[in-house]
C-alpha positions, 0 to 999 in steps of 0.5 A: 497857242497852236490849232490842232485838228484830228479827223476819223470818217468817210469824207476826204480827210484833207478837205475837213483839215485844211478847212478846220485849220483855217477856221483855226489860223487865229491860233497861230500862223507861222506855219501849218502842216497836215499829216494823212493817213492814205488808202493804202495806210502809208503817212503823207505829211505836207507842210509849209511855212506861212499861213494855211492858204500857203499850204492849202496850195501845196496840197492841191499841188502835192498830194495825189490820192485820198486819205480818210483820217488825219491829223492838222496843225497851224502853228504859234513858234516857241521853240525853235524859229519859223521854218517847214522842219520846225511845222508840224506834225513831226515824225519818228518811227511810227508815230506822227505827232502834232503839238499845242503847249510846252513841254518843260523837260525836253532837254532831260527827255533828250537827255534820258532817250539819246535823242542828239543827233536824231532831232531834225528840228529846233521843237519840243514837240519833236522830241515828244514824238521820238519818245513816244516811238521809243516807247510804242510796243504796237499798244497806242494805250500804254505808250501814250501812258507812259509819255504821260507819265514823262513829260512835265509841262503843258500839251494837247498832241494828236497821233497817228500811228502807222499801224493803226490805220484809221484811228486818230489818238489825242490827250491833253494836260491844260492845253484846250482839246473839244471833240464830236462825232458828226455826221462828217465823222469824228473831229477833235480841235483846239477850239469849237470853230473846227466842229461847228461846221459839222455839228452844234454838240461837243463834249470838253476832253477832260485832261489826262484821259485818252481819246480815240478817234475812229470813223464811226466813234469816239472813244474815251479812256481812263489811264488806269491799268484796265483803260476803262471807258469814260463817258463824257458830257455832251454840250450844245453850242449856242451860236451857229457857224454864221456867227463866226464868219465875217458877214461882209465885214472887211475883218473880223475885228470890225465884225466883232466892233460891230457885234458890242451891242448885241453881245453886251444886251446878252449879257446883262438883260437875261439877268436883269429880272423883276419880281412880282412887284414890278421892281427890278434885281439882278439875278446871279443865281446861276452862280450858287452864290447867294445874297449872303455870300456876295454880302459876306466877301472881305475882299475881292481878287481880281485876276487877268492877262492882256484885255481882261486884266484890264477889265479888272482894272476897271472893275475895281473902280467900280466895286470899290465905288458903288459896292465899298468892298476892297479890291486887288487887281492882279496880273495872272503871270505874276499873281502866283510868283508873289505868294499872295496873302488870301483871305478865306473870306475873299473872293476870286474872280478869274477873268478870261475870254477862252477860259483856256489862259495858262496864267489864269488857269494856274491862278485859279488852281492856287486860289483853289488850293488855298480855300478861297472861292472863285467865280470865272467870268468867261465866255466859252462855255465848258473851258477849263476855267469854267470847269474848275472855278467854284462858280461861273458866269458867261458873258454870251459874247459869241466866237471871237475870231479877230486876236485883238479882243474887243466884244469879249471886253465889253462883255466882260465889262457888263458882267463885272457891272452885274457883279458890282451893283449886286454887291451894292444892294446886298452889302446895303451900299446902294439905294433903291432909287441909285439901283434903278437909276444904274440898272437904267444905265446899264440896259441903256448901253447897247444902244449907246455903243450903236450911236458911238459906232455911227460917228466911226467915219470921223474915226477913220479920217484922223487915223488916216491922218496918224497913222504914220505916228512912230509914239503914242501916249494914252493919258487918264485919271481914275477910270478913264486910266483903266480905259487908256491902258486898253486903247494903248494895247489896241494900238500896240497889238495891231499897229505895232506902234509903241505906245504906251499908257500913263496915269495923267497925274503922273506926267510931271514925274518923267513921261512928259520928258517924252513928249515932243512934236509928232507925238500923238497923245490920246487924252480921255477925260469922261469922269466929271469930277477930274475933268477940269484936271485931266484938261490941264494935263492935256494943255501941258502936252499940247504945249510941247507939241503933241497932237491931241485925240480928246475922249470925252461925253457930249456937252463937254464942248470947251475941250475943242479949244485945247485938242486937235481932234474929238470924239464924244460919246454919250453920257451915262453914268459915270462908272459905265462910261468905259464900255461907250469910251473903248469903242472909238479907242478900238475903231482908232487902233483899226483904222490906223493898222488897216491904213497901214496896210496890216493884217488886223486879224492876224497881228504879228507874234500874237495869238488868240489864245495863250495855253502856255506861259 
C-alpha cells in the first residue's frame, strides 16, 4: 500500500527521494517523510502529513546541507491515524526505518521488548524499528536476521543505521521491493516508477534475502549463517518514463482512458498469428500449456479483488459460452476462508494488475499447495504473482498510474478473450468460421474503443448534469451485470457516490424499494437476446422517478423513447461488448469527480496497489 524508496550514490540523495516519491504518491498519500544520512553521517529526518509537495516544500525550507544516501516514504494509514508522528521513517536508537506492509504480531513484540512507553506513535512500523535496535550489535546482517526471524506478517523495510554510513539495508516478505544500480547510483522502490527515470534494467528483490545498497553496488544476501551472496535476474523494462507521464492529459486516469487502444492492439495482435496456410490461431505458448492441457481443464478458477474480480466475472460468461467449460468466480479476500474444494484437474487463473495483491498472492500459494495449476494474468513483468503462478500471460498494459484502474481492465479483458476462444478451439467448441468471425471481433476492438472515446463530450455534459446525484444504481443482465458491477465501483471509488450495482432481474426482490425521484440509474442493455428484458426493467425505474443513463449498441434506437439520456457503442460481437461498454462507465465516473472538483488520480482512502490484507 505504502511507496518506499532507498537511495546510495554520488547525487543529492534528496532530489532522487522526493522525486522517486512523487513518481510513488499513488501508493499512498497521507503523509511522506525522508529520512538522510548527511556529509557529516548525522540522520536528518523530515516529514509531513499530506501529499509529497507538502514535504517537498518542508525540505527546501528545512534541511540545510547535502546527503548522498537515504531512505523515503509516501504512506497509505493502517495503523495509527494520519498524523507527522505516525509518517515515516521512524527512529529508535540507531536504526531508521521505513515500512510498507503489516506486521501481525506488534502487540507480542511490544510485549517481549517492553516496548510501552518508549512508542511515540500509534504504527506497527515503530515497533519494528525499536526491535530492530534492541537487537543491532553493530552487525546490520544478523540483526535484520533476527527481526525476520520475529515478525509474523507482510513488510518491505528500508534501514539506515547511524554507523553504516553510506549504506542503505532493505528486505521484504510479500510486500513489493525492485531495485538498480544506474548511473545515478543505486535505488531500491516499491515499484518500477522510481527507477525508470535513471535506467530501463531492474532485478525483483526475492523475498527474505537481504540487499544492500552502496553507491557503487548493490548487493545481495542469502540468510544463511555465512550470508552468502545471490545474484539476481536482471529484467528490462518495456516501456520508457514518458509513458508514465501525463502527456497533456489533465490526470492520468484520462491518459490511461486514452491509452485502451493501444494497450489492448498489444495484447491480443502478438498472439494473434497465422500459420502457413494463411489461417489464423491463437498462440498462448508462452504459457507452456499446451493444446492438450487447455482441452483437459474441468473447471476453471477465476480469482480477483476490485477491478480484476470483475474481469473474472465477465470471463466466465464467456468461457462458459463459447468454451462450454464450468467456471467459479472468487473473491481473493475470502477464496481461502471458504476452504474451497479444488479439482487436480482444475485451472487457476489469478487475475491482478500489480501482480503484487496480497489476497491474490495468498490465493495463488494455496492453490499451489493443492496441486493445481495456475495461470496469472498480470501486467507487470517480474511481481511475485508472475514469479510463483505456473504460467503467465502479460497484458502490455504499460504503467498505470491513476488508482481507479481502467487500461489494466481492458486488457485483462482481451486476455481473458485470448484464453476463452483458445479453449473453444481445443476443446472442439468452436467452428472455423465462428473462430475467424471472433478473432475478426477481437482485432476489431482497438478501433472501436477509438470511436466510443470520440463521443466522450456528450459523456461530459450529462455528468455535468449528475454530478450533484447522492444514489446511484447500475442495472443488467448477463454480461452486461458483470460490466455494471464495474462502472458502479468506478463511480464510487472517485466520485464517493454511493453507488451500487444490481442484476435487473433482481430489482422486484427489494432494490427498486430504492428508487425514487433524483436517483440516477444507469441501465446497460447490449446483449440481444435480453434486450427486450432489461428495457422492461428500465420502464420500471423511470416510472418512479429515476433519471436514466441507457448503455447500449447503434441500431438500438427505440431505447431513447424510455431513458433520459443514451450512449451507443459499436456493435460486435456479443460476448466482447464489454470492453466497448466500460469506456462510457469510465468516462461517466470521470467526468462527474472531476465536476465535483476531486482529485481523480488520487481518491480518498485507496491505494494503487494493495500488499496487505
Amino acid at each position: 500500500m505504502c511507496g518506499i524508496i532507498g537511495y546510495s550514490g554520488p547525487l543529492d540523495a534528496s532530489k532522487i527521494l522526493l522525486d522517486g516519491l512523487s513518481g510513488l504518491e499513488y501508493r499512498g498519500y497521507d503523509s511522506a517523510g525522508i529520512g538522510l544520512c548527511m556529509e557529516d553521517t548525522s540522520i536528518c529526518i523530515a516529514k509531513k502529513v499530506g501529499k509529497v509537495k507538502n514535504l517537498r516544500e518542508y525540505c527546501a525550507a528545512n534541511i540545510h546541507g547535502t546527503a548522498h544516501s537515504g531512505i523515503g516514504h509516501t504512506r497509505w494509514a493502517t495503523h495509527g491515524g494520519v498524523t507527522d508522528a505516525n509518517a515515516h521513517p521512524h527512529r529508535a536508537g540507531k536504526v531508521t526505518l521505513i515500512h510498507n506492509g503489516i506486521i501481525e504480531n506488534y502487540h507480542e513484540l511490544t510485549e517481549q521488548f517492553h516496548l510501552e512507553g518508549q512508542l511515540v506513535s500509534q504504527t506497527d512500523s515503530e515497533v519494528a524499528a525499536r526491535v530492530l535496535d534492541a537487537l543491532y550489535d553493530g552487525d546490520p546482517l544478523k540483526a535484520i536476521q533476527k527481526l525476520q526471524e520475529l515478525i509474523v506478517g507482510s513488510y518491505g523495510f528500508c534501514i539506515l543505521f547511524d554507523d553504516q554510513p553510506g549504506s542503505v539495508y532493505a528486505i521484504r516478505r510479500v510486500s513489493p521491493l525492485v531495485a538498480s544500480y544506474t548511473h545515478a547510483g543505486a535505488i531500491i522502490a516499491s515499484d518500477l516508477t522510481a527507477l525508470t527515470p535513471y535506467s530501463n534494467q531492474y532485478f525483483v528483490v526475492p523475498e527474505d534475502k537481504i540487499v544492500r545498497l552502496t553507491p557503487y553496488k548493490v548487493h545481495i544476501y542469502n540468510m544463511d549463517e555465512n550470508f552468502t551472496k545471490v545474484y539476481p535476474e536482471i529484467m528490462t523494462v518495456n516501456w520508457n518514463m514518458d509513458a508514465a507521464m501525463k502527456n497533456g492529459y489533465p490526470h492520468f486516469m484520462m491518459k490511461e482512458i486514452h491509452e485502451q487502444p493501444r494497450a489492448v492492439r498489444d495484447t491480443l495482435s502478438p498472439r494473434i498469428k497465422e500459420n502457413e496456410s494463411g489461417e489464423r490461431y491463437i498462440d498462448l505458448s508462452e504459457t507452456g500449456l499446451t493444446d492438450e492441457d487447455f482441452a483437459s481443464v474441468s473447471r476453471v478458477y477465476l480469482i480477483g479483488c476490485g477491478s480484476a474480480y470483475h474481469v473474472g466475472m465477465a470471463a466466465r460468461y464467456v468461457l462458459e459460452k463459447a468454451a462450454r467449460v464450468p467456471c467459479e468466480v472468487d473473491l481473493a479476500s475470502e477464496f481461502r476462508y471458504r476452504d474451497p474444494i479444488l479439482e487436480e484437474s482444475g485451472l487457476v487463473i489469478i487475475i491482478s494488475q500489480s501482480g503484487e495483491t496480497a489476497d491474490s498472492l495468498a490465493a495463488l500459494r494455496l492453490c499451489k499447495e493443492r496441486g493445481v495449476r495456475t495461470l496469472a494474468v498480470v501486467n507487470v513483468v517480474g511481481s511475485s504473482i508472475a514469479r510463483e503462478a505456473d504460467s503467465v500471460i502479460y497484458t502490455w498494459a504499460g504503467p498505470e498510474i491513476a488508482v481507479a484502474t481502467t487500461k489494466a481492465y481492458s486488457t485483462q479483458l482481451a486476455a481473458l478473450y485470448l484464453i476463452a476462444v483458445h479453449m473453444a478451439e481445443v476443446r472442439g467448441q468452436i467452428t472455423p468460421a465462428r473462430r475467424e468471425a471472433l478473432i475478426d471481433a477481437m482485432l476489431a476492438l482497438p478501433d472501436q474503443i477509438e470511436r466510443v472515446l470520440s463521443d466522450k463530450e456528450r459523456v461530459q455534459w450529462y455528468a455535468n448534469k449528475m454530478a450533484a446525484c447522492k444514489d446511484v444504481f447500475f442495472i443488467g443482465r448477463g454480461l452486461d451485470y458483470a460490466i455494471s458491477m464495474e462502472g458502479s465501483l468506478k463511480l464510487k471509488e472517485i466520485s464517493y457516490i454511493h453507488s451500487e450495482a444490481y442484476a435487473a432481474g433482481e430489482l422486484k426482490h427489494g432494490t427498486i424499494s430504492l428508487i425514487e425521484d433524483g436517483v440516477l440509474v444507469v441501465a446497460v442493455a447490449t446483449q440481444p437476446e435480453l434486450f427486450e428484458k432489461e428495457v422492461s426493467n428500465m420502464v420500471e425505474v423511470r416510472s418512479r422517478g429515476a433519471s436514466l443513463f441507457g448503455l447500449t449498441t447503434y441500431g438500438q434506437y427505440a431505447i431513447e423513447d424510455t431513458v433520459n439520456f443514451t450512449v451507443y457503442v459499436p456493435r460486435t460481437d456479443p460476448l466482447l461488448t464489454t470492453s466497448l461498454a466500460v469506456v462510457p462507465l469510465q468516462l461517466l465516473a470521470y467526468y462527474i469527480s472531476c465536476a465535483k472538483g476531486l482529485d481523480v488520480d488520487k481518491p480518498r482512502n485507496l491505494a494503487k496497489s494493495v500488499t496487505v490484507e
